[in-house]
C-alpha positions as protocol buffer text, in pm:
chain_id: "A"
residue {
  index: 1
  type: UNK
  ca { x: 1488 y: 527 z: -642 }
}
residue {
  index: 2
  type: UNK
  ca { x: 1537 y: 574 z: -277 }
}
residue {
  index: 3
  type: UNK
  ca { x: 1200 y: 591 z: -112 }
}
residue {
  index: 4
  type: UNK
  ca { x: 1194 y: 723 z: 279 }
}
residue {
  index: 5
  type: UNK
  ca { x: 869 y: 670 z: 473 }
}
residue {
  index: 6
  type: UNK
  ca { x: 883 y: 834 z: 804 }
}
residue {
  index: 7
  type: UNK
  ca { x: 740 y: 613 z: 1114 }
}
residue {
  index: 8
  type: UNK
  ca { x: 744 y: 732 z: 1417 }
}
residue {
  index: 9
  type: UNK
  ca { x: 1116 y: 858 z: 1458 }
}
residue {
  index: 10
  type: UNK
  ca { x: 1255 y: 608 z: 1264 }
}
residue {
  index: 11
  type: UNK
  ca { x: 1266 y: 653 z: 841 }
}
residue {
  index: 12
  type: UNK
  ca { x: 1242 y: 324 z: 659 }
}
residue {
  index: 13
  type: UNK
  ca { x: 1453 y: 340 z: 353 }
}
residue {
  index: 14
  type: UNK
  ca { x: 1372 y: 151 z: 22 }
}
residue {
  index: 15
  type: UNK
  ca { x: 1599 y: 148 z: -251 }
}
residue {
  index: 16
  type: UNK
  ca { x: 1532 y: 105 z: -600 }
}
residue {
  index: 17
  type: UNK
  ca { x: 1813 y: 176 z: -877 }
}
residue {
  index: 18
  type: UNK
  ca { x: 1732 y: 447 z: -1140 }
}
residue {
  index: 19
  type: UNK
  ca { x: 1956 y: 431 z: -1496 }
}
residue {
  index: 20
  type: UNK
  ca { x: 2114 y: 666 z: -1576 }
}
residue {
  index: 21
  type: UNK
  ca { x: 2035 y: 860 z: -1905 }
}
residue {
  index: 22
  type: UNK
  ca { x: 2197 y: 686 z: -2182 }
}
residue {
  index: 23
  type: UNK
  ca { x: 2456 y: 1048 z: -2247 }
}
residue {
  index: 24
  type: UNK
  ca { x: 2648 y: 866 z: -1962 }
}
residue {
  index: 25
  type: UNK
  ca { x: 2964 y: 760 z: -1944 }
}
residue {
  index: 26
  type: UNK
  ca { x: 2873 y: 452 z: -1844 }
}
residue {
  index: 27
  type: UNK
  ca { x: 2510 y: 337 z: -1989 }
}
residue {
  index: 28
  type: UNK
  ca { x: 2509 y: 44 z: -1683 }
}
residue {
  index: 29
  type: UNK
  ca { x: 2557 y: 328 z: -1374 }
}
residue {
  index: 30
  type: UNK
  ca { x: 2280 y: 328 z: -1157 }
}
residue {
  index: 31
  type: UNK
  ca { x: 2218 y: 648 z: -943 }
}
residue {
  index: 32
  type: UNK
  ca { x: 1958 y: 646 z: -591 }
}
residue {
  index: 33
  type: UNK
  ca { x: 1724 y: 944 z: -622 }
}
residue {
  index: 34
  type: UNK
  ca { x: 1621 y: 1040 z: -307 }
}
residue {
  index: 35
  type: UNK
  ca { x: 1234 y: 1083 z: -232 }
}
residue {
  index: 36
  type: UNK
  ca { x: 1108 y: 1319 z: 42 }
}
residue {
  index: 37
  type: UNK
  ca { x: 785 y: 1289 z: 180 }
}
residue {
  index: 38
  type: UNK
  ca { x: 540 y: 1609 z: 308 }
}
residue {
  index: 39
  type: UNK
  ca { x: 297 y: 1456 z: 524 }
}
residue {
  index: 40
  type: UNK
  ca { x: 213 y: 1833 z: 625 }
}
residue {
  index: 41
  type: UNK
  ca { x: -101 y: 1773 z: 392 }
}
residue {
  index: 42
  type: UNK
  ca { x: -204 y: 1394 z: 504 }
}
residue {
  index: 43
  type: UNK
  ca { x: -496 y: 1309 z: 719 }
}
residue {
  index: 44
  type: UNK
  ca { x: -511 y: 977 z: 859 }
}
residue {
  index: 45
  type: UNK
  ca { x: -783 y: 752 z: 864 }
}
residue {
  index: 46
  type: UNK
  ca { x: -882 y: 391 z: 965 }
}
residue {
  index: 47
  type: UNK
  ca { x: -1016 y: 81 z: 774 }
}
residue {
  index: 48
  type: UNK
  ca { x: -1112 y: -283 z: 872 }
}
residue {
  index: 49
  type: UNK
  ca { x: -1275 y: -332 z: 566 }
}
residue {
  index: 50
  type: UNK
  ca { x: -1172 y: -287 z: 205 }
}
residue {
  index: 51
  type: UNK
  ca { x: -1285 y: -371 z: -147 }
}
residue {
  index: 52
  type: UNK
  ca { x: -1184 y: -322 z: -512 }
}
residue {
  index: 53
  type: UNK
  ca { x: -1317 y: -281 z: -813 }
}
residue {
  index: 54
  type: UNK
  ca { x: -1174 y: -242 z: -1114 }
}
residue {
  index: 55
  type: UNK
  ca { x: -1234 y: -111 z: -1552 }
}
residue {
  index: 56
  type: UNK
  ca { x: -955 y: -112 z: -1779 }
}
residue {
  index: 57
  type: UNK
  ca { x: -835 y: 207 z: -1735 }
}
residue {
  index: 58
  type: UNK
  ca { x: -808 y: 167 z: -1366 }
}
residue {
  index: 59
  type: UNK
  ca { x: -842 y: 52 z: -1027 }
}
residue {
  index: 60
  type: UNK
  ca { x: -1035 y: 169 z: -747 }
}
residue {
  index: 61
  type: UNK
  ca { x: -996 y: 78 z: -367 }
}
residue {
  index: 62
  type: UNK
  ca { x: -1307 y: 158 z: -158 }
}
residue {
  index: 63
  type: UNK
  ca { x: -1140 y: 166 z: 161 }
}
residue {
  index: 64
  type: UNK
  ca { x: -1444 y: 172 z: 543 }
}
residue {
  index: 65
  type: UNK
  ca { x: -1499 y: 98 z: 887 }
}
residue {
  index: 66
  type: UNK
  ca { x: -1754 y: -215 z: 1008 }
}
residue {
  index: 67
  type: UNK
  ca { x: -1997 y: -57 z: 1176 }
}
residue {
  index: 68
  type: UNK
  ca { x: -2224 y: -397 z: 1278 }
}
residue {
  index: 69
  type: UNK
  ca { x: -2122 y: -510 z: 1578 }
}
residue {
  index: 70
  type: UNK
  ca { x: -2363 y: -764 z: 1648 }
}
residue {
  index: 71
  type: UNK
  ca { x: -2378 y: -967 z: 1312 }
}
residue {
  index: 72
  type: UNK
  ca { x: -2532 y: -1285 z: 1444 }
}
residue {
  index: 73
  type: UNK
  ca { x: -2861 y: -1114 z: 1529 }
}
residue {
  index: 74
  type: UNK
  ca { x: -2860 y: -833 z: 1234 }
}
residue {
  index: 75
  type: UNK
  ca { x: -2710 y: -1094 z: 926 }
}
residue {
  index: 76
  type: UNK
  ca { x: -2621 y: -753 z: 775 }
}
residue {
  index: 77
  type: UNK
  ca { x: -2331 y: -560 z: 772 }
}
residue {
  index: 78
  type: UNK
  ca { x: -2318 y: -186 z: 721 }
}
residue {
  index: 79
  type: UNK
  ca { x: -1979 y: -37 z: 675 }
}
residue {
  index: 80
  type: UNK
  ca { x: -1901 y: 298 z: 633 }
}
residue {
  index: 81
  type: UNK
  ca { x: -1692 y: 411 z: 365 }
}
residue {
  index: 82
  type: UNK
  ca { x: -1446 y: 666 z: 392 }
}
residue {
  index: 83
  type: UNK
  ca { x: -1198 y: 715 z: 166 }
}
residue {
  index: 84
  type: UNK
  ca { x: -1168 y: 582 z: -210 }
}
residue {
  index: 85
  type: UNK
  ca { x: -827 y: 545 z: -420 }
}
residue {
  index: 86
  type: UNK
  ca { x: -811 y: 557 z: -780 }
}
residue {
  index: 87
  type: UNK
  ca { x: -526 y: 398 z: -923 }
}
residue {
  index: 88
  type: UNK
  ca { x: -364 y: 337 z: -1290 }
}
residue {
  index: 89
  type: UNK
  ca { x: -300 y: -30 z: -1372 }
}
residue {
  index: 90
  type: UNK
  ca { x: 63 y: -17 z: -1342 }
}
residue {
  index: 91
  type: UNK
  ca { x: 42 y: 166 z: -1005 }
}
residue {
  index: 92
  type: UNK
  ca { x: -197 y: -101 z: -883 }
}
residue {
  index: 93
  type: UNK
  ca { x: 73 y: -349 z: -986 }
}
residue {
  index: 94
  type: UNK
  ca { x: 328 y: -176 z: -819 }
}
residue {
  index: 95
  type: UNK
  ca { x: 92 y: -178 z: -471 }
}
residue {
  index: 96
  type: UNK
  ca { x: 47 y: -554 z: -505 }
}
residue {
  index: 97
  type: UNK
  ca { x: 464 y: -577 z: -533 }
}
residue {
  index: 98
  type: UNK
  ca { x: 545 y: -368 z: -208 }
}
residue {
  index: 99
  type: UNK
  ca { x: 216 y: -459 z: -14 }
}
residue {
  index: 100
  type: UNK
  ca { x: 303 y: -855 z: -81 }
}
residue {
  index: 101
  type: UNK
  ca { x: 693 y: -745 z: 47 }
}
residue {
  index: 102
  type: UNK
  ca { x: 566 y: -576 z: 326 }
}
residue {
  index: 103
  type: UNK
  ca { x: 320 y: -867 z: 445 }
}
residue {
  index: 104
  type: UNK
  ca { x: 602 y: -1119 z: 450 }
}
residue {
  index: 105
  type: UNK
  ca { x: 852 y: -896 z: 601 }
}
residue {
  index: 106
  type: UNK
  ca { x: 581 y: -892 z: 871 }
}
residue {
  index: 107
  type: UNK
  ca { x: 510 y: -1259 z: 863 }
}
residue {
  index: 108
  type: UNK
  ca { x: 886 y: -1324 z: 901 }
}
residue {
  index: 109
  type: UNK
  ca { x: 928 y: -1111 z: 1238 }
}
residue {
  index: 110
  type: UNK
  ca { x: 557 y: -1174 z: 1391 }
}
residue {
  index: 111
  type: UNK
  ca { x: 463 y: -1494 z: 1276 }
}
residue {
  index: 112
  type: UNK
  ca { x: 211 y: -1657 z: 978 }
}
residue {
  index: 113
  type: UNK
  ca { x: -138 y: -1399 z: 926 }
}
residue {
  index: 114
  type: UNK
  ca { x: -422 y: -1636 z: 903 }
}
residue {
  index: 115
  type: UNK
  ca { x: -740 y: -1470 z: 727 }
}
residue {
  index: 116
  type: UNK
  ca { x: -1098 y: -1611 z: 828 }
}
residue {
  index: 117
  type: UNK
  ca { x: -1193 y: -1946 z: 663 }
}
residue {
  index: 118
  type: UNK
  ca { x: -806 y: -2050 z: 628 }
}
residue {
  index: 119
  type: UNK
  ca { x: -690 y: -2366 z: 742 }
}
């Protein structure tokens, strides 16, 4: 499956094979499908701060903005959430796949991300 994600002018391409049915002449063809994306819909929003939580049926991403700016003095942070993501467990999966993809494609052009309390 052919996946285009516009950014800025540029469209990033990502390719994943689809199969063919199996009435094919050739059972082992693959075929791109191409994907178009309508952002004419989307709203944008920002987040430094993210949790998940999780049942068996699914995941959910609680996605917010730190809004204590002065933690020393306070020793409690208030964030304010703004957007929450429900996803399946196989879509979750898939997330982990192309977010872990996308971090070392990053890390690889930019240099090593070090989180807080790494060494």
């Amino acid at each position: 499956m052919a996946e285009r994600k516009k950014s800025g002018s540029e469209d990033e391409k990502i390719e994943t094979p689809a199969t063919q049915p199996a009435a094919s002449a050739n059972a082992n063809e693959q075929t791109i499908t191409r994907v178009n994306w309508d952002d004419s819909q989307m709203a944008t929003s920002f987040a430094n701060v993210i949790n998940v939580i999780n049942t068996r049926e699914e995941f959910t991403l609680l996605f917010g903005t730190n809004q204590t700016w002065n933690l020393p003095s306070s020793r409690e942070l208030t964030v304010k959430l703004s957007n929450r993501v429900v996803l399946t467990p196989f879509a979750a999966k898939r997330l982990l796949m192309i977010l872990a993809a996308r971090v070392q494609d990053y890390e690889q052009r930019f240099g090593t991300l070090q989180l807080e309390g790494q060494g």
